[in-house]
Structures are given as C-alpha cells and as structure tokens.
C-alpha positions as CSV (number, residue, x, y, z in Angstrom):
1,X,171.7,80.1,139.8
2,X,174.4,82.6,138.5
3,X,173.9,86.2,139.3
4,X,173.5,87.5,135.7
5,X,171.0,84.5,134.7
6,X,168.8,85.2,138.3
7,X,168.7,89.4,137.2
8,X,167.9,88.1,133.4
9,X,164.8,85.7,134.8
10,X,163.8,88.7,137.4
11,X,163.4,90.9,134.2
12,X,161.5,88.8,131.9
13,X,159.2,87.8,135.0
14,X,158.8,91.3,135.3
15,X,157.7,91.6,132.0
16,X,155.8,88.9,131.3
17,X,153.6,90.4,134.6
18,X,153.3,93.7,133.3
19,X,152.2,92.2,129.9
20,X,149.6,90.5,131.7
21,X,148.7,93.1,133.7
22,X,148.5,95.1,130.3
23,X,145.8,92.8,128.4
24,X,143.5,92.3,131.5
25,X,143.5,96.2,131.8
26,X,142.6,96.6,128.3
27,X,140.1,93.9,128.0
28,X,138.3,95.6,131.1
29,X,138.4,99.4,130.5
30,X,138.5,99.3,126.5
31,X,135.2,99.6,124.5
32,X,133.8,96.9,122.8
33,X,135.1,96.7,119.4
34,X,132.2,96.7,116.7
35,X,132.8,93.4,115.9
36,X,131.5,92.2,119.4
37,X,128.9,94.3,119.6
38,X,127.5,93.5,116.7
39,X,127.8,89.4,117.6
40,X,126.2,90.1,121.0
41,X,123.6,91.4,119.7
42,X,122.9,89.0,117.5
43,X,122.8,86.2,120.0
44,X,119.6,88.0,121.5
45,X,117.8,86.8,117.9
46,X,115.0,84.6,119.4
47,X,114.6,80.9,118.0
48,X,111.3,81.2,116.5
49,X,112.0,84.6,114.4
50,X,111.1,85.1,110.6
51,X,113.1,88.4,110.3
52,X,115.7,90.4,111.7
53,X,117.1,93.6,111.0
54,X,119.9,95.2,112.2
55,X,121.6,98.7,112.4
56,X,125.4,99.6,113.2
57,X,124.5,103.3,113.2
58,X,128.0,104.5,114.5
59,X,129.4,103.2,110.9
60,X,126.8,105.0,109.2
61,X,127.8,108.3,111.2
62,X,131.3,108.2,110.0
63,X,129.9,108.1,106.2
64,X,128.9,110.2,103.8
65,X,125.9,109.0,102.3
66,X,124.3,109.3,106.1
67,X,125.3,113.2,106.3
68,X,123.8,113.8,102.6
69,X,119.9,112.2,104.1
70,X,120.7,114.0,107.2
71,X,121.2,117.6,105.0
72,X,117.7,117.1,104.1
73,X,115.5,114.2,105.9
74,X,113.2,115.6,108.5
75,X,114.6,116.6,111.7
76,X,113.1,114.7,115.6
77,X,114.7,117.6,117.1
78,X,112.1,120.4,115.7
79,X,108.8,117.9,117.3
80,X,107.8,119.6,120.7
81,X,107.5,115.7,122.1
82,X,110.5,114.5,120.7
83,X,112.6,117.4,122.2
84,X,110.5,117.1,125.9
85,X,111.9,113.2,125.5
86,X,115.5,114.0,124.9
87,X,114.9,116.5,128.1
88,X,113.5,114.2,130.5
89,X,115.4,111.3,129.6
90,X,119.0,112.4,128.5
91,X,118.8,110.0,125.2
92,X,119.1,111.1,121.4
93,X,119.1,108.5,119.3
94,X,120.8,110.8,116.4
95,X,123.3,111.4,118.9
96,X,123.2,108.6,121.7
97,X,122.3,105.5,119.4
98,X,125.3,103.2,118.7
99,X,123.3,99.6,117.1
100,X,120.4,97.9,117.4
101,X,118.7,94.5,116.3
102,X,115.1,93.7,115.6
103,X,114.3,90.5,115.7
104,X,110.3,89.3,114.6
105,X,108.0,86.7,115.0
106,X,105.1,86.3,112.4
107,X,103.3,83.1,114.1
108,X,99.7,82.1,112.6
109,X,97.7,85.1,114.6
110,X,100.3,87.3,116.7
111,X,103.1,89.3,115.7
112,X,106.0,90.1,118.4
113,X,108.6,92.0,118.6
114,X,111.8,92.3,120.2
115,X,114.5,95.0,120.1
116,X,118.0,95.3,121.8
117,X,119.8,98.7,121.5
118,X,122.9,99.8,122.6
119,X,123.7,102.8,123.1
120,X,124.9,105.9,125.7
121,X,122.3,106.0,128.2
122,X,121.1,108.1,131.4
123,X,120.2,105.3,133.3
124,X,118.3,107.1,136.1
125,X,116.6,109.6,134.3
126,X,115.2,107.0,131.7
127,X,114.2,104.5,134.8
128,X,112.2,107.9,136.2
129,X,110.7,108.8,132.9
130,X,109.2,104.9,132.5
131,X,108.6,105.1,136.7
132,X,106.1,108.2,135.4
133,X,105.1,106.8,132.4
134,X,103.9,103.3,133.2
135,X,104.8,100.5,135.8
136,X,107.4,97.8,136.7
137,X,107.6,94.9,138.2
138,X,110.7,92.0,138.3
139,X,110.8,89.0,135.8
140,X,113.7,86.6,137.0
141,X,116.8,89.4,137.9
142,X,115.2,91.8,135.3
143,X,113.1,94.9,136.6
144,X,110.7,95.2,133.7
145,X,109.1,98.4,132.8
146,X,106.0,98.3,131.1
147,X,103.7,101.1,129.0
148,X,100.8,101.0,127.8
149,X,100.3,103.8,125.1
150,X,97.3,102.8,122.8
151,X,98.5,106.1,120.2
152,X,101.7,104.3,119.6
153,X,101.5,100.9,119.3
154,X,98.1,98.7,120.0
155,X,99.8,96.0,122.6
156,X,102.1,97.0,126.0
157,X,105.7,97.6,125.7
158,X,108.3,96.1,127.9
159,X,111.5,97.4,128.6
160,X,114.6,96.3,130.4
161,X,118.3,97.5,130.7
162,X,120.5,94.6,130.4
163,X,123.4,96.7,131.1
164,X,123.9,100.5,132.0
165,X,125.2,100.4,127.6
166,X,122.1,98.2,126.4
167,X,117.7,97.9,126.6
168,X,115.6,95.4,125.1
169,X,112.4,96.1,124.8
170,X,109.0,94.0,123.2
171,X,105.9,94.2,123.0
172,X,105.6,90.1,124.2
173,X,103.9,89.4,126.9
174,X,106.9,88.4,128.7
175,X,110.1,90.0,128.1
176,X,112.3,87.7,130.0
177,X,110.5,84.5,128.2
178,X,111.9,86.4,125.2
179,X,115.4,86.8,126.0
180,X,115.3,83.4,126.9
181,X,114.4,82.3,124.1
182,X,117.6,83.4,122.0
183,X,119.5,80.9,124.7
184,X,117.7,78.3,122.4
185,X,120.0,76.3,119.7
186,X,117.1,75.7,117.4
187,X,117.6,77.0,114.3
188,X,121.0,79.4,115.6
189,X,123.0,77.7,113.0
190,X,121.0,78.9,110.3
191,X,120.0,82.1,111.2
192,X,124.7,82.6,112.1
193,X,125.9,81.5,108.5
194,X,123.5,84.3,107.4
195,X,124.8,86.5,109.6
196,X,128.5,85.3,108.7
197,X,127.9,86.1,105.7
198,X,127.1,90.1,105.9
199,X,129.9,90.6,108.2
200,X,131.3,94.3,108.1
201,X,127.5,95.2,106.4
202,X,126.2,97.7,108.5
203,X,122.8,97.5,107.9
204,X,120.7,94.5,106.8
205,X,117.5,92.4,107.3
206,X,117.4,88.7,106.7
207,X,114.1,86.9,106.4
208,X,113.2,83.6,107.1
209,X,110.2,82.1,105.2
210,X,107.4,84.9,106.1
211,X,104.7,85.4,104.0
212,X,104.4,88.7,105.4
213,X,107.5,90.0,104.1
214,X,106.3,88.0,100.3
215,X,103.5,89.7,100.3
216,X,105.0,93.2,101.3
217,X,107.9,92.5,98.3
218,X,104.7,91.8,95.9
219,X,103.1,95.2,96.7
220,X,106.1,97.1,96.5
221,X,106.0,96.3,92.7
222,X,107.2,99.4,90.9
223,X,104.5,101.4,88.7
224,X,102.4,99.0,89.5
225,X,103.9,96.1,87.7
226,X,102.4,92.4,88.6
227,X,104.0,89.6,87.4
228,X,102.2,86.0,88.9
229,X,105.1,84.4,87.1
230,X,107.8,86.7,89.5
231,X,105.1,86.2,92.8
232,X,105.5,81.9,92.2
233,X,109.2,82.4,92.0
234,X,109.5,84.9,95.2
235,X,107.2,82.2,97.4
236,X,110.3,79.8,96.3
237,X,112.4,81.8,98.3
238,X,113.4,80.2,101.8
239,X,115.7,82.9,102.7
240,X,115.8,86.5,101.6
241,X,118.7,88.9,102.7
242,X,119.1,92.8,102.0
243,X,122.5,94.8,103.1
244,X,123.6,98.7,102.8
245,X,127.0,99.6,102.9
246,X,128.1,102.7,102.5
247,X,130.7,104.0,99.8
248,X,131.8,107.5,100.0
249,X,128.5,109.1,99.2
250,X,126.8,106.4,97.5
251,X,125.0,103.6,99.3
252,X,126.1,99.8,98.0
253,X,123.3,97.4,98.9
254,X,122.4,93.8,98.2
255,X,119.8,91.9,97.5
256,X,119.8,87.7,97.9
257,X,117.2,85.6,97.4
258,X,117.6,81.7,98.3
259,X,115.9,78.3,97.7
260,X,117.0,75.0,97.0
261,X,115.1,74.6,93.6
262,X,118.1,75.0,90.4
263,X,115.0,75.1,88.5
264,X,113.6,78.0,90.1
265,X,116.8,80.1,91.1
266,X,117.7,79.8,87.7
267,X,114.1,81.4,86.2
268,X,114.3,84.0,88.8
269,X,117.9,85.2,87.8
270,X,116.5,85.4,84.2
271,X,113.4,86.8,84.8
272,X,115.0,90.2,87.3
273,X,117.7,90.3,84.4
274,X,115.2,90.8,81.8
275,X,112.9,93.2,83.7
276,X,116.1,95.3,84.2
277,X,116.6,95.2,80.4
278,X,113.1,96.4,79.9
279,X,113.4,99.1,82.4
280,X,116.4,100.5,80.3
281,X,114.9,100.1,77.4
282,X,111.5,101.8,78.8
283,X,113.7,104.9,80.2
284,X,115.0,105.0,76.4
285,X,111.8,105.3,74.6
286,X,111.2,108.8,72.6
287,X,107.7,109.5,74.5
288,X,108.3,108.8,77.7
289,X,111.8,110.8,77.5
290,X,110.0,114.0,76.2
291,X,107.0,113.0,79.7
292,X,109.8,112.5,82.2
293,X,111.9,114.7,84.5
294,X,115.2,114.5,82.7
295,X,116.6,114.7,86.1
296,X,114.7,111.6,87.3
297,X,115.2,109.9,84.0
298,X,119.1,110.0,84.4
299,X,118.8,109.2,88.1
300,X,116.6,105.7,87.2
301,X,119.3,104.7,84.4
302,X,121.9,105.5,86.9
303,X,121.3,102.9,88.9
304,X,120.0,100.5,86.7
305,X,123.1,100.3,84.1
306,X,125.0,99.7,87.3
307,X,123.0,97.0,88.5
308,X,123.9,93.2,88.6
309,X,121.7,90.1,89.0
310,X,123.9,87.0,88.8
311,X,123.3,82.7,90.3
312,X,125.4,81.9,93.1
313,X,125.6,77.8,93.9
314,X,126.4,77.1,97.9
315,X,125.9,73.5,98.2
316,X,122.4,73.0,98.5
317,X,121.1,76.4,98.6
318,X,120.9,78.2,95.5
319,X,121.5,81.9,95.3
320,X,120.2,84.9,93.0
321,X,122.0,88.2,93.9
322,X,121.2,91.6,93.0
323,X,123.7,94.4,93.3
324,X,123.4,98.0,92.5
325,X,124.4,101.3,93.8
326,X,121.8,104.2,95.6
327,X,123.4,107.8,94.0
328,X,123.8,111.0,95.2
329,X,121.5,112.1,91.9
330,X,118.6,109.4,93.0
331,X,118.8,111.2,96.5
332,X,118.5,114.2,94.8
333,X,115.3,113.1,92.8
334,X,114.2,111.5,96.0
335,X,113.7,114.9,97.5
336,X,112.5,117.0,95.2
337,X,108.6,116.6,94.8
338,X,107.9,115.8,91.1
339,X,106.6,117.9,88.9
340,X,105.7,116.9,85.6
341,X,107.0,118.6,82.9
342,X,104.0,121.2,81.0
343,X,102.7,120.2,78.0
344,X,102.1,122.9,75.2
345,X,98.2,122.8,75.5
346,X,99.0,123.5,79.5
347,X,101.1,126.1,78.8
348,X,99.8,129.8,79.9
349,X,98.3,131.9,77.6
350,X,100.1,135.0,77.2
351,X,99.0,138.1,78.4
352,X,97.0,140.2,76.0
353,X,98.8,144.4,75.9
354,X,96.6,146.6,78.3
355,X,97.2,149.0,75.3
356,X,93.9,150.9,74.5
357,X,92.8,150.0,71.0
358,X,93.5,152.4,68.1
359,X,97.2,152.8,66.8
360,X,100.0,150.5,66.9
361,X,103.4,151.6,68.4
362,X,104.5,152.4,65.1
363,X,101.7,154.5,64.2
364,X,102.0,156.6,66.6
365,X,105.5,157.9,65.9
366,X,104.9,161.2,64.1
C-alpha cells in the first residue's frame, strides 16, 4: 500500500475510533433523555391494572402555569413533619422529584398500588430513615423495606430502590411479585398505543374499564347535575384518558372517552356538546348574572367558549374528545374563597347620627 493511501487509512481509523469512543462515552455518562425515562417507567405498568397516572414533573418546573399554583398552593415546607423528613432523608419532592407512574389495580375486593419514582436521591440516608422506621428483608435481589403506619395508609408499604435514580414502592403484599408482573405481555399492547398516543403530555391518567373511576366521574357532576342518560353512556366507555400540557401560563388538557359502540360515541358527543351549550347559556341568564361573582362568571365562560367536544373514528374504537384550556383567571377564582355578592335586604343599615335631638345643623347657625 502507497504511503499517502496507508497515512489516509491511519486517519480515518483514527477517527472512526474516536467516534466510537465518543458515542459509548455519551451513552454512559449522559442523562437519560425524558423520552426514556418516561418509557421505562411505563414498562413497570403491571398487567392487571385499571389505571395509571403519570407525572413528568421536571417539564412542569420549566412552565409557567406550575410557578402560578406554586405562588399560591400550600407550601410542605412550612409542616414541622414534612420539614424533619426532608432533614433526615435528604429528599424534597418539590425539589428532588423528576417523574413518577402510578399504576392501580381495582380487582373484585382489594385495591393495590404500585408507584415508581425517579428522582435525586440520598440513598443512605433514606435506607437509615426506613431502617428506623420499619423493617426489611430480601425478595429475589431486592432488599425490601416495609412500614407499617396505620395514620397514613390502612395496609403496609413496600419500598425498594431499583437504582440509586429510582423507588417503587406498594402497598401489595409482595413488591417483587409486582414488578414482575409488568414483565407480563398481557394486555402491554393496549395499555402502549395509549401511551403512544400522549407522547410529549406530561401529565395524564388512562383508565381501563374501572367502575371505580365511573362512579368517581358520576359524583364529580357539577352543581349537582345527574343525568342517567350521561351515566349509561359513561359505563359504555372501555377506555378513558385525561392529559395536561402546559402552555405558557395556561394549562391545555384533554379529555377522551372510548368504546366501540358508533351508536353510543355518537350520543355521547352530542349529549357533552349540548350540556356545554346550556352551560353558556346558564352563565348568560339575567338572574344568575346579577347572583354571581362577575369574576367567576367570566372565568366559567372562559373556558367553556374555548372548549371543544368532537368524534374521532380509529378503526374499531370510537373516540369522543374534549378539549379546553385551564386560565390564569379560573386559577384566580380557584383561590379566592367565594363570597356571594350582598343582596339589598342584606345590606347594613346605616348608622343613625349620635347627634342629641333638638336642632338640625342648619338650625343651629345663628
């Protein structure tokens, strides 16, 4: 081989090796991107879950929408216990808390719960805070921590670091049946093209036929509205997901609902659109304007003339979607207690002139 060819190879060996030597350093030493996180987490999501919620808090810090609820939302740091935790164990979660999912698993008498957080972490002073606080023992190649605190919760918690960066903890009997669990491909697909589907959300819950979560949704009615005709159509629902995404300081979330009835998707897409029209209308009427907080009144129609409810068709499944937008000016009303506004009869009577009796003010001029 020529000279000038053998120093031309030498140099593109060279830097081919110090390519490679580039991408395994950075896939070692460079954080996780969110991206990854956010699918490793997801693959903890046991088989036999109805509902899972998860929380990419680092996005949220970044917005904001989450330094307006910080501005006024109660502050952990001012409880006595909260602040003796952050001593003894090193961990904030407003400061330390990076994502978490919550994965849970309504069966016909037991409810469980499983939760995998990452996060920064004092390894060694949270393993002596759980050393004091309960006991441990080894379940496969985890060490297992568990307390029992009857004040908090009514069952004992388990918790495990996966890594010095991640803890699942549940309150299951046995953690590391749990994580197990996840490694099962029943029911993954499903639960994945949901996932898929929020990508870049970073908040949001998916549900998977629980009648828990039904029932909560029929509760939660506003003003106590109860429609049996809204109740049938929500039972229809296979799948139900809800997403936040923040947008400057406004919060964008989501709403879908999904069954494979046409029937049903498409009376459900009709019935929110015309509960939304009466809720205008409502905030329009002459009496209820002159009751209501203008404030709060504004805030309500806000939100609700921004709102969209529209039938999305994906094969089999059919879709109803609601959109709208949380404001600064409903955070606003959200904070302030209400006061109703006083009605003339309410009003104070006014305070009679300590003036002895006998002349006026202008008889009394000379």
């Amino acid at each position: 081989m020529p000279l000038t060819s053998t120093r031309k190879f030498s140099r593109a060996a060279i830097l081919a090796a110090l390519l490679i030597a580039a991408l395994l350093f950075t896939a070692h030493y460079w954080p996780e991107t969110q991206s990854s996180s956010r699918e490793q987490l997801l693959q903890f999501v046991p088989s036999d879950s109805t509902a899972v919620v998860f929380l990419h808090l680092d996005e949220f810090r970044q917005s904001p929408f989450l330094a307006r609820i910080y501005s006024w939302a109660p502050h952990p740091n001012e409880d006595f216990e909260y602040t003796q935790f952050v001593r003894d164990t090193g961990f904030s979660y407003e400061r330390d808390l990076k994502a978490a999912v919550m994965a849970i698993s309504n069966h016909t008498t037991t409810t469980n719960l499983l939760l995998v957080v990452d996060g920064r972490f004092d390894r060694k002073k949270i393993e002596a805070f759980l050393t004091r606080a309960g006991t441990s023992a080894q379940q496969g190649k985890l060490k297992v921590f568990s307390v029992n605190d009857a004040g908090v919760h009514e069952k004992p918690v388990s918790l495990a670091f996966l890594s010095d960066n991640r803890i699942a903890v549940t309150d299951a009997p046995s953690l590391a049946e749990q994580l197990a669990s996840a490694a099962s491909n029943a029911n993954h697909a499903e639960w994945n093209s949901r996932f898929d589907r929020l990508a870049g959300t970073p908040l949001f819950a998916v549900v998977h036929q629980d009648p828990v979560m039904h029932k909560a949704l029929d509760s939660a009615a506003p003003g106590g509205f109860r429609s049996p005709q809204l109740s049938a159509l929500l039972d229809q629902l296979q799948w139900i997901s809800i997403a936040g995404k923040p947008d400057g300081q406004e919060l964008r979330a989501v709403a879908e609902g999904e069954c494979q009835s046409e029937l049903a998707s498409a009376q459900l897409r009709d019935m929110l659109q015309g509960v939304l029209l009466l809720a205008q209308n409502g905030l329009h009427d002459r009496q209820l304007r002159q009751q209501m907080n203008p404030d709060e009144r504004e805030a309500y129609l806000e939100i609700l003339q921004g709102a969209e409810v529209q039938k999305i068709d994906r094969g089999e499944w059919k879709t109803v979607r609601v959109a709208l937008s949380i404001t600064p000016k409903f955070l606003d009303v959200a904070r302030t207690p209400y006061v109703g506004l006083a009605k003339p009869d309410d009003a104070a009577p006014v305070e009679k002139s300590k003036r002895p009796a006998g002349k006026s003010a202008s008889q009394k001029k000379d």
